[in-house]
C-alpha positions as CSV (number, residue, x, y, z in Angstrom):
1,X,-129.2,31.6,-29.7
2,X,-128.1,34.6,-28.6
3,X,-126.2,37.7,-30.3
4,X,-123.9,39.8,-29.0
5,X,-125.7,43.1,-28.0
6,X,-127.7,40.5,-26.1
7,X,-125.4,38.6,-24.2
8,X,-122.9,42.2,-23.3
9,X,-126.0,43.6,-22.5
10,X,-127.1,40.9,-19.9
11,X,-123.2,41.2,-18.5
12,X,-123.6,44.9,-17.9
13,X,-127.3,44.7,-16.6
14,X,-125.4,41.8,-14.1
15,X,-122.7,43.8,-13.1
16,X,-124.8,46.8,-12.9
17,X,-127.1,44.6,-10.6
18,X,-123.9,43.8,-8.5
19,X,-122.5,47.3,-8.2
20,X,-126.3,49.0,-7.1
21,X,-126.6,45.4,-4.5
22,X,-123.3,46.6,-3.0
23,X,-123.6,49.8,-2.6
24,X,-127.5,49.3,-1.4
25,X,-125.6,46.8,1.2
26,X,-122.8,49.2,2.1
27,X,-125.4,51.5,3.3
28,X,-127.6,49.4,4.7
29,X,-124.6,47.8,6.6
30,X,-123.2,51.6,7.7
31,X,-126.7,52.9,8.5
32,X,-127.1,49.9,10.8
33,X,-123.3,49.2,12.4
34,X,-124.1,53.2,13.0
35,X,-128.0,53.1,14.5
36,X,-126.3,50.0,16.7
37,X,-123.2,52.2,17.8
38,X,-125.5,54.7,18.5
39,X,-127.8,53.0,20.5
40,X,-125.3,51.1,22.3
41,X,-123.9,54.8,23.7
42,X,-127.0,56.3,24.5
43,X,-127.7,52.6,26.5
44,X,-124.0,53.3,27.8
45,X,-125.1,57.0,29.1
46,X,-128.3,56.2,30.4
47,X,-126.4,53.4,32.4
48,X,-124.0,55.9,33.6
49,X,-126.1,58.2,34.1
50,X,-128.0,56.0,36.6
51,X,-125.3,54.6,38.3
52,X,-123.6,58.2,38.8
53,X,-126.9,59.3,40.7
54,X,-126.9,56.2,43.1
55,X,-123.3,57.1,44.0
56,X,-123.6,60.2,44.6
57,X,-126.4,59.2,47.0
58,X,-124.6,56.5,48.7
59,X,-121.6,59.3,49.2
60,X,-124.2,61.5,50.8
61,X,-125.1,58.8,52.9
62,X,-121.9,56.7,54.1
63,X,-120.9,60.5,55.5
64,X,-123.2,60.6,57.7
65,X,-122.5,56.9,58.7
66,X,-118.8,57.7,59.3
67,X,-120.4,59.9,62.2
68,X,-123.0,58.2,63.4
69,X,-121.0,56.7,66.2
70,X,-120.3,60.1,67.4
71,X,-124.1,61.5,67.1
72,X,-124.9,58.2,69.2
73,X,-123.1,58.9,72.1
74,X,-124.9,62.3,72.6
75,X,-128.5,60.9,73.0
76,X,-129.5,61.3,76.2
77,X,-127.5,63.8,77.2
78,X,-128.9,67.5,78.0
79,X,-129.7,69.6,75.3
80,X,-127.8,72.7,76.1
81,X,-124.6,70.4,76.8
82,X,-124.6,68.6,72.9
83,X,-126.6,71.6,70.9
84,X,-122.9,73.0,69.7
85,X,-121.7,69.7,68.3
86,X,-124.8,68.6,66.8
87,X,-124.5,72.1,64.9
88,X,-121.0,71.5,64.3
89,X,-121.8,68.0,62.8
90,X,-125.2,69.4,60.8
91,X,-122.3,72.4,59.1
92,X,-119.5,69.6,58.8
93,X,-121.6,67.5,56.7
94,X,-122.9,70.3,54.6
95,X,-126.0,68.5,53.3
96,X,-127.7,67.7,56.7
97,X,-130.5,70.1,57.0
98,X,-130.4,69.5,60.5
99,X,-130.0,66.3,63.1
100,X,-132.1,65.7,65.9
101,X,-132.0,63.7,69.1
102,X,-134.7,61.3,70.7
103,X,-135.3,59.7,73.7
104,X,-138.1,57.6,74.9
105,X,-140.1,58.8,71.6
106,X,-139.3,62.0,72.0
107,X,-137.2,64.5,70.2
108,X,-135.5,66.8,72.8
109,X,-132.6,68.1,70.6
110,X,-132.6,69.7,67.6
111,X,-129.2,71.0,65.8
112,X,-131.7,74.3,64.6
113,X,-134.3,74.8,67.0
114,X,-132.8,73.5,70.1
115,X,-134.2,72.4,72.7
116,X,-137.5,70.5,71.7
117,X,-140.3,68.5,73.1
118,X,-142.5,66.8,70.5
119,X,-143.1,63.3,70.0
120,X,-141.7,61.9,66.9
121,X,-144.6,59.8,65.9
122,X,-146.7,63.9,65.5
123,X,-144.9,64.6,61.9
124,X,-143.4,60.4,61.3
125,X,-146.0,57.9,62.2
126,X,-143.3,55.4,61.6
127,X,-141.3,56.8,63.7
128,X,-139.5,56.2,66.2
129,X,-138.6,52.3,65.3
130,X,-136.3,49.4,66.3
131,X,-134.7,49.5,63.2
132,X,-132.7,51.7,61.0
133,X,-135.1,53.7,58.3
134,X,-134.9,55.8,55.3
135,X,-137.7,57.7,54.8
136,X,-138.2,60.6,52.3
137,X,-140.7,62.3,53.4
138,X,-142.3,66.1,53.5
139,X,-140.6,68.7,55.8
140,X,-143.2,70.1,58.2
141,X,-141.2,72.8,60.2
142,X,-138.2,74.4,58.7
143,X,-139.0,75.3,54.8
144,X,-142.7,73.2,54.9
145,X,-143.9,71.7,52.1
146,X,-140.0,71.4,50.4
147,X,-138.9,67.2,50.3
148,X,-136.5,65.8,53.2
149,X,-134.9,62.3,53.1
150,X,-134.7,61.4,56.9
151,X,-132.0,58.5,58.0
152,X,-132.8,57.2,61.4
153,X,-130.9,55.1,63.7
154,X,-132.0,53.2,67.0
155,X,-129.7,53.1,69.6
156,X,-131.7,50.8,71.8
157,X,-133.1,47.9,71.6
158,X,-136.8,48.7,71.8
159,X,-136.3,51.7,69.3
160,X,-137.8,54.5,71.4
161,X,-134.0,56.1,71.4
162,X,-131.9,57.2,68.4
163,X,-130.8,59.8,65.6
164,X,-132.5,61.3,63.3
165,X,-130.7,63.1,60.5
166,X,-132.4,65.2,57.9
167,X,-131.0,65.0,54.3
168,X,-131.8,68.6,51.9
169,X,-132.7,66.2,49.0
170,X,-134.3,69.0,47.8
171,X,-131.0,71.1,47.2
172,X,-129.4,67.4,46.4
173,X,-131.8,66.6,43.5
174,X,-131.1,69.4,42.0
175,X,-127.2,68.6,41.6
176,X,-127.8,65.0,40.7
177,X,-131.4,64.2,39.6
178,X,-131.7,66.5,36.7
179,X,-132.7,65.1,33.3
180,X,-130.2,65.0,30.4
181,X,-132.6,65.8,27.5
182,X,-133.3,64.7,24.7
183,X,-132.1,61.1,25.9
184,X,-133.2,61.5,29.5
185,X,-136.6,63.1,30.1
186,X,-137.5,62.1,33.7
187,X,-135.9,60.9,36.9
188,X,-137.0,59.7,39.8
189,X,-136.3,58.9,43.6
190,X,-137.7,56.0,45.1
191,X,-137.5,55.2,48.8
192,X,-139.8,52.6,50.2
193,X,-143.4,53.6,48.3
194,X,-142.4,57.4,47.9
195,X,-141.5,59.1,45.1
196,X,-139.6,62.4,44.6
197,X,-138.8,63.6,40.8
198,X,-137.3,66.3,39.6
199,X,-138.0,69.6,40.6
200,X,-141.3,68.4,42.0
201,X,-142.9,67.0,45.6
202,X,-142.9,64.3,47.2
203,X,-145.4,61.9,46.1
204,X,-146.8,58.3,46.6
205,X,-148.0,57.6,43.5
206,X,-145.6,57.1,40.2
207,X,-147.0,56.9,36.5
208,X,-144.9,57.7,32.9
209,X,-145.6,58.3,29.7
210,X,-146.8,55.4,27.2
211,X,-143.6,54.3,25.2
212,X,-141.1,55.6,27.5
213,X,-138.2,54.0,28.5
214,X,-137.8,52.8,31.5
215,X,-134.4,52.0,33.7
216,X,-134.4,51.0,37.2
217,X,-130.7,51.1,39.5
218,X,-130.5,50.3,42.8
219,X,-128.9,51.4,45.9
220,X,-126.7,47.8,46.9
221,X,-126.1,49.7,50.7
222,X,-129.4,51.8,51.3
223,X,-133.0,51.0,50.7
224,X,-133.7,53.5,47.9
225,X,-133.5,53.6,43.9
226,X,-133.0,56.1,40.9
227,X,-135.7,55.3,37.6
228,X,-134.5,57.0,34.4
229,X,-137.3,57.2,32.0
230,X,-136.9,58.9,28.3
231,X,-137.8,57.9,24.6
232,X,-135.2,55.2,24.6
233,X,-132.2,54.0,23.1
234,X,-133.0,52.8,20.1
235,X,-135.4,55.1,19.8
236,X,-133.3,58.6,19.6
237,X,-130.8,56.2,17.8
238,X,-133.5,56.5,15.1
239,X,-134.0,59.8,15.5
240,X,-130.5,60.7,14.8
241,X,-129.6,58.1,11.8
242,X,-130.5,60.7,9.3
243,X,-127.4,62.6,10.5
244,X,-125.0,59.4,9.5
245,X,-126.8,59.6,5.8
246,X,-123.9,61.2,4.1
247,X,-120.9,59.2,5.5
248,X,-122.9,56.0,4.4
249,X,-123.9,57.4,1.0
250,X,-120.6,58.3,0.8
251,X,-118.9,54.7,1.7
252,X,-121.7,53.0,-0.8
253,X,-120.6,55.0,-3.7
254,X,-117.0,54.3,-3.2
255,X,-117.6,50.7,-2.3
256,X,-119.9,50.3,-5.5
257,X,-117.3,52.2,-7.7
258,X,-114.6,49.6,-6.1
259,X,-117.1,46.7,-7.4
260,X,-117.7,48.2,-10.4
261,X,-113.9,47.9,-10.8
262,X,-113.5,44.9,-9.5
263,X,-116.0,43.3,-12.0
264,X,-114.9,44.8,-14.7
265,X,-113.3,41.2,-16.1
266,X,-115.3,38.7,-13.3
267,X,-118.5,40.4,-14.7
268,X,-117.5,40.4,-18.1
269,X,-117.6,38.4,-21.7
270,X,-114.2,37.9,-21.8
271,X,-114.3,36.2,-18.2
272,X,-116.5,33.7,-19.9
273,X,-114.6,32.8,-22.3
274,X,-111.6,32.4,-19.9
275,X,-113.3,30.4,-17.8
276,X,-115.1,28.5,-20.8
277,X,-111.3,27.4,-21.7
278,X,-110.2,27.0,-18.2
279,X,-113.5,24.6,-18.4
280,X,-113.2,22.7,-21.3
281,X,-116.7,23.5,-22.6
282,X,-115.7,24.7,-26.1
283,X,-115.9,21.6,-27.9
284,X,-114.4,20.8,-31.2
285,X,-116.6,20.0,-34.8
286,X,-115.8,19.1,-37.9
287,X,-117.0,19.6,-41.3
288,X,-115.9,17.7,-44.1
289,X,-114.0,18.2,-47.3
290,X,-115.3,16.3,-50.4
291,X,-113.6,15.6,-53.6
292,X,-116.4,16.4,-56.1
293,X,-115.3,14.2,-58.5
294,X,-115.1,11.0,-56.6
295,X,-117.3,12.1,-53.7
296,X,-114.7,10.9,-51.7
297,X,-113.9,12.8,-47.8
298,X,-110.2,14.2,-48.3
299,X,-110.0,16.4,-44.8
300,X,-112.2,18.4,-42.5
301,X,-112.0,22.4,-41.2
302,X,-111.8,22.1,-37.6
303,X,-114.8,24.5,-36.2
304,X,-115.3,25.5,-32.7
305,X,-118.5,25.3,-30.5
306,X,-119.8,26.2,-26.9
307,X,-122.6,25.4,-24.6
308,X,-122.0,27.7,-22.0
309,X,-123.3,26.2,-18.9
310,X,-124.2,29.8,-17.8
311,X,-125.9,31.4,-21.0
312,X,-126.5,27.9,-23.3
313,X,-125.1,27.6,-26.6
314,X,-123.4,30.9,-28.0
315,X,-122.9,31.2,-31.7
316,X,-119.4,31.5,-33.2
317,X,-120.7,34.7,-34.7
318,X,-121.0,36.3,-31.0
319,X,-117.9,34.6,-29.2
320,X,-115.2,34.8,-32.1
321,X,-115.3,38.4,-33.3
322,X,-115.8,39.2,-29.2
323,X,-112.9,37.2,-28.5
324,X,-110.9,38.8,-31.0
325,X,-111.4,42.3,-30.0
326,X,-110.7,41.4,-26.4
327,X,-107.6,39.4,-27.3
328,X,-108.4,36.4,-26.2
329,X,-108.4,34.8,-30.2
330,X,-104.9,33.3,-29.3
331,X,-105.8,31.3,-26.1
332,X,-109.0,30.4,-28.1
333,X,-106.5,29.1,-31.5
334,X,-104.3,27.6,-29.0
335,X,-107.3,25.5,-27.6
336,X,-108.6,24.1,-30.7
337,X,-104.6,23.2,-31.5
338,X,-104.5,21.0,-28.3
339,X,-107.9,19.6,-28.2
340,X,-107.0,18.3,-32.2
341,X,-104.1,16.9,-31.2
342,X,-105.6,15.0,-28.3
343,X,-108.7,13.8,-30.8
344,X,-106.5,13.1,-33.5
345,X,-107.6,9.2,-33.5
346,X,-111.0,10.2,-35.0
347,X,-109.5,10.9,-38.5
348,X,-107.6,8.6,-40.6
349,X,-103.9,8.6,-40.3
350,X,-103.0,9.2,-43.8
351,X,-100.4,12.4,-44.7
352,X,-103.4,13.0,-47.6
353,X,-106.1,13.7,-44.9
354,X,-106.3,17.6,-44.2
355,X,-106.6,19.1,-40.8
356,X,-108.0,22.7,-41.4
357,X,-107.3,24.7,-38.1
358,X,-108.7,28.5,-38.8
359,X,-106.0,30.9,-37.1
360,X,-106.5,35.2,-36.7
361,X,-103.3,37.4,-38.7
362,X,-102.8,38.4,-34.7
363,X,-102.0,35.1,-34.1
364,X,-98.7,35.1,-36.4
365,X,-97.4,38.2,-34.2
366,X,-94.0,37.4,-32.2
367,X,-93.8,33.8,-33.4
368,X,-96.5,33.1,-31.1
369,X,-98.7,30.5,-33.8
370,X,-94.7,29.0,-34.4
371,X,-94.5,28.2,-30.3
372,X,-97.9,27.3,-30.1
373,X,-97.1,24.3,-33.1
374,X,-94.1,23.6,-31.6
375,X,-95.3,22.9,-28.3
376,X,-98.5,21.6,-29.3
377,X,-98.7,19.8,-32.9
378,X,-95.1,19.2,-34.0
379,X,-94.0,17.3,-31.3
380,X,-97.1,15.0,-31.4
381,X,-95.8,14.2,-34.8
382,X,-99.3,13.6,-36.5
383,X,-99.6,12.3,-39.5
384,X,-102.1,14.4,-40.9
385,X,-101.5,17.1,-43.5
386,X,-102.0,20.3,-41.2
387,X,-103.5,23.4,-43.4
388,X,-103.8,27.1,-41.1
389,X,-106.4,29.0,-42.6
390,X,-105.7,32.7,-42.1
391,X,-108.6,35.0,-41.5
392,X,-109.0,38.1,-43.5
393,X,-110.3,40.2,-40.2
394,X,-106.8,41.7,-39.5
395,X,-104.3,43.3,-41.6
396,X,-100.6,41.2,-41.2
397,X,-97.2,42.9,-40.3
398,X,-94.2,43.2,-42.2
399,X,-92.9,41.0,-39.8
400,X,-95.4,38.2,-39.7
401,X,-94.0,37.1,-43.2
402,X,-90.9,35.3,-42.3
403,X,-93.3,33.2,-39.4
404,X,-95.1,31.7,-42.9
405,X,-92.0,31.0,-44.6
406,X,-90.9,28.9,-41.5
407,X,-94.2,27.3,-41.4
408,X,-93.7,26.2,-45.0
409,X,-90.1,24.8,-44.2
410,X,-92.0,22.4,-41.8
411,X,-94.6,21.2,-44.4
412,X,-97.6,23.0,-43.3
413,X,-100.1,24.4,-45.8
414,X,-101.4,28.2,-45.6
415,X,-104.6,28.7,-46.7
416,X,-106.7,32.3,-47.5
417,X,-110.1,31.9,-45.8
418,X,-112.9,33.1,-46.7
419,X,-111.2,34.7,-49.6
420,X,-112.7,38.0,-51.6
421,X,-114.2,39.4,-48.1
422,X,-111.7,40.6,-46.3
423,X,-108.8,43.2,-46.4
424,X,-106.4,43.1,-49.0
425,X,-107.0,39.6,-50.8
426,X,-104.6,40.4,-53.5
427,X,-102.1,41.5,-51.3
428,X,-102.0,38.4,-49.6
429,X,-102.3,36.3,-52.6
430,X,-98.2,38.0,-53.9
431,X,-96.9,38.0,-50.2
432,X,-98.2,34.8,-48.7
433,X,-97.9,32.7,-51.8
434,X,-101.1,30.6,-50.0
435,X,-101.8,27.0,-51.2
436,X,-104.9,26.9,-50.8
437,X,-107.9,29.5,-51.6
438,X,-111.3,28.9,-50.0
439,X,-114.2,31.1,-52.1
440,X,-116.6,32.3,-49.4
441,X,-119.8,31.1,-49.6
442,X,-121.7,33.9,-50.4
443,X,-119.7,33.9,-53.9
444,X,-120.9,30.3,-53.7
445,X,-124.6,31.3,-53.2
446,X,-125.0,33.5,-56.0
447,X,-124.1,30.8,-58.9
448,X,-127.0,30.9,-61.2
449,X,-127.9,33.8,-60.3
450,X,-127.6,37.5,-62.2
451,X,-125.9,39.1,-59.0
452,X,-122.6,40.5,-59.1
453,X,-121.1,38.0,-56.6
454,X,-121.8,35.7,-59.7
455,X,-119.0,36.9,-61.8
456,X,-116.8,37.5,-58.8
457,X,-117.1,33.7,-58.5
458,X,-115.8,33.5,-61.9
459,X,-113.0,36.0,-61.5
460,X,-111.3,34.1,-58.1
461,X,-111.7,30.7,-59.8
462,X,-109.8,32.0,-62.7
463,X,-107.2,33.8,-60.6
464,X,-106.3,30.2,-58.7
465,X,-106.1,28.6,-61.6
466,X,-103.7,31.0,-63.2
467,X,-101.7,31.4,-59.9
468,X,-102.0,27.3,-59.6
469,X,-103.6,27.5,-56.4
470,X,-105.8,24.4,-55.3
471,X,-109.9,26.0,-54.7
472,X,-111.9,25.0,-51.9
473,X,-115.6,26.3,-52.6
474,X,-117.4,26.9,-49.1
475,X,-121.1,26.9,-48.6
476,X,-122.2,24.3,-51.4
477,X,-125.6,23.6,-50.5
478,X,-127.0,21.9,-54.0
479,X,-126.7,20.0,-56.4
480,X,-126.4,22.9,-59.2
481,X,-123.6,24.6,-57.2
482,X,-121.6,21.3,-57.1
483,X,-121.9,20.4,-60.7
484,X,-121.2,24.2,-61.5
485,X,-118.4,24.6,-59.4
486,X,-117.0,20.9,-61.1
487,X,-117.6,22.0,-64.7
488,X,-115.0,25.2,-63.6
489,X,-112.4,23.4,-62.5
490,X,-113.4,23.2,-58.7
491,X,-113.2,19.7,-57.2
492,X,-112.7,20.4,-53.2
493,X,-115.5,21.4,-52.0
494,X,-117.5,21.6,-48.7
495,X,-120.6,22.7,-47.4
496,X,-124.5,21.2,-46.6
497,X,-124.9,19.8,-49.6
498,X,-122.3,17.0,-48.1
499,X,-122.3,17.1,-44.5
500,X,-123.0,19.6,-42.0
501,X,-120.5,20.6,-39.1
502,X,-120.6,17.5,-36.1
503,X,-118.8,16.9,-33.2
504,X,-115.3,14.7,-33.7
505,X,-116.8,11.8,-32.3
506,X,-119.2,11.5,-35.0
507,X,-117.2,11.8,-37.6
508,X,-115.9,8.2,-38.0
509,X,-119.4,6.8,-38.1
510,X,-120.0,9.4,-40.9
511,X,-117.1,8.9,-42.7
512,X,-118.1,4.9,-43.4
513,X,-120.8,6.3,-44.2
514,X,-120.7,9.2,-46.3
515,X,-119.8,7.5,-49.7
516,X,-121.9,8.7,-52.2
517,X,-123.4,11.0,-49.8
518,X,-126.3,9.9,-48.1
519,X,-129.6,11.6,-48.4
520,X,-129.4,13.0,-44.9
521,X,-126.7,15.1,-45.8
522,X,-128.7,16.7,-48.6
523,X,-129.2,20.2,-46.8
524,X,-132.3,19.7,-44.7
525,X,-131.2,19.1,-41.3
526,X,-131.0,21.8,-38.9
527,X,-127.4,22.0,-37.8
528,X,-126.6,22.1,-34.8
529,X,-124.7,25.2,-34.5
530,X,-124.4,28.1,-37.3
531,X,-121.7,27.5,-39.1
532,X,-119.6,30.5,-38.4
């Protein structure tokens, strides 16, 4: 069984556990929807990036295609005849170094030097060949030493004529092959099995850093490709997530505040006992009145129990005072009215049986216990004495007085529970005008015994008697408190010593039964439940 501290304790550790999950989640979830963004743009850029330098290449190019035709026309013809346009053409395109002329293997023409008479194969060994080439190569007369891409074009069929037009990759690579670090560290041209990078030389041999990322885009009109190498993606993605640190601490603290709100009744004891109604698992007992004189069973004090499927059984003591402080005693009282009605059949249907149904002062407020009995109990027409037994926890209103003289118009019996523990018991006794008193069963305890509660016992039996109001004696759990309690004038009593609190069901089985009381209703069973 658990107590209270306990079981709030276990709520709030819960929705503590809740609050820290979502917030741990939120910025988990932001730090990753983030580190994917992020990666997903740098993939984006380096994409571009690579795509931006083939184009510009393939502009470079298709302008010197859209003039080939003319360049074409000029090979074979003298030197000093075409040397003014091929310079025209070499300063129109602006990033021809310079364009040569050959025939039969030889370059004759030269938009720089010329006039010219060396074969091409003495600085291109592929050279001259049947079929259109790009070659990036190593320039070996103007500025030696300095990179050249070189675009040649046949004009015959045997390939010993054509164009040759010298590309200043050198000044190109500068405008379109430079690295974007941190994300792009390297960047590289490749054209048939030669490499040019960045700000370096030709070369025919490629290599990269371990761990580096690697993305290869191709040329879909000329034989040549751009590789973009850096630390990756993901990688710098990494790298930066710290940055994005306070904007998902900041959106876990707001969404755990919002859960911590937003559990403040799911996550809660009260919720419980909503949902325990809502349910049905609050089930009803009973524990009998006796008539000590003739041991015979005159009524029963309804008593409420729950097995929550969630926590097990939970005493009384936990879920009543809890449910009274959270306001939830009403829907609780209105429960037990219903669930009576609707097990009604388990008691005899004689107008001398007493149904005991405990009800809180705050239930009396606005006529509510009135509606309640209205709806609930009145119109079932029961033949059963019904007897509310108030509870001494709360102070009544001014107001709630004129709700008990309408109960009393419609035959019901008030009775003080508990009576000597609560607030102002002899307050109650002039305004109320109760008919019943039930003496609590610690006064009921200390019979035979020198404590004070002793004579208290003796003082409230004495007062009922004088104010002619019938005594109920609570707690009787031997022998010597029964015959005590008979020998002053005390005949209803209830407690152990008769029966212990069972579940409605039960009690017709115990009720053939239970005269004279059997032996196994002598006190030394374990009850199922405590009783309050």
């Amino acid at each position: 069984m658990q107590n209270a501290q306990t079981i709030i304790k276990n709520y709030r550790r819960k929705r503590v556990i809740v609050c820290v999950t979502v917030a741990l989640l939120t910025l988990i979830l932001t730090l990753g929807i983030r580190f994917v963004s992020q990666r997903n743009a740098n993939q984006e850029r380096i994409l571009d990036f690579a795509s931006y330098t083939v184009r510009s290449l393939d502009n470079v190019l298709l302008s010197l295609e859209r003039r080939r035709n003319l360049l074409q026309t000029l090979v074979g013809e003298p030197c000093p005849q075409v040397h003014l346009v091929l310079r025209k053409q070499a300063a129109i395109l602006q990033t021809v170094r310079s364009i040569a002329l050959i025939k039969d293997g030889i370059l004759y023409c030269s938009s720089i030097f010329g006039s010219r008479n060396v074969l091409v194969r003495d600085f291109q060994p592929v050279l001259p060949a049947s079929k259109p080439k790009l070659i990036l190569s190593t320039d070996q007369w103007l500025l030696k030493g300095s990179p050249i891409l070189i675009q040649w074009t046949p004009i015959s069929p045997s390939g010993e004529d054509g164009v040759m037009e010298i590309v200043n990759i050198d000044l190109i690579t500068r405008m379109i092959l430079e690295p974007q670090t941190p994300l792009i560290t390297d960047v590289v041209l490749t054209v048939g099995d030669h490499y040019l990078r960045y700000g370096q030389q030709v070369t025919e041999t490629l290599s990269f850093d371990d761990g580096d990322s690697l993305l290869e885009k191709a040329s879909t009109h000329y034989p040549f490709s751009i590789t973009v190498s850096g630390p990756g993606p993901g990688e710098m993605a990494l790298i930066n997530l710290p940055t994005q640190l306070p904007l998902g601490l900041m959106l876990s603290l707001l969404l755990g505040y919002i859960a911590w709100l937003a559990t403040a009744r799911r996550m809660s004891f009260t919720w419980e006992i909503n949902m325990g109604i809502a349910a049905r698992e609050f089930e009803l007992f009973c524990q009998p009145l006796v008539n000590a004189r003739t041991q015979d069973c005159i009524g029963v004090e309804i008593l409420l129990r729950w097995h929550n499927p969630r926590q097990g059984w939970i005493s009384p003591e936990v879920f009543i005072p809890l449910a009274e402080e959270h306001n939830l005693i009403v829907p609780l009282t209105r429960y037990v009215i219903m669930e009576t009605v609707r097990q009604i059949g388990y008691f005899p249907a004689s107008n001398s049986f007493q149904i005991g149904i405990n009800v809180a002062a705050s239930h009396f407020r606005r006529a509510t216990l009135l509606q309640d009995l209205n709806r609930a109990w009145f119109s079932a027409k029961p033949t059963q004495q019904l007897i509310i037994e108030l509870t001494e926890r709360d102070d009544l209103l001014d107001v709630d007085y004129r709700i008990v003289r309408e109960l009393h118009r419609e035959g019901v019996k008030l009775a003080i529970d508990d009576f000597g523990t609560g607030n102002s018991s002899l307050s109650w006794l002039e305004k109320l005008h109760p008919d019943v008193l039930k003496i609590d069963k610690s006064f009921t305890t200390a019979i035979g015994t020198d404590a004070v509660n002793s004579t208290v016992t003796d003082i409230i039996i004495a007062l009922g008697q004088r104010l002619n109001i019938e005594l109920v004696a609570e707690g009787v759990e031997t022998e010597e408190q029964s015959r005590y309690l008979r020998r002053h004038g005390v005949h209803n009593l209830q407690g152990f010593f008769y029966a212990r609190p069972m579940p409605l069901r039960e009690f017709p089985k115990w009720l053939a039964e239970s005269s004279p009381p059997p032996a196994h209703h002598n006190g030394h069973i374990v009850p199922l439940m405590p009783l309050r």
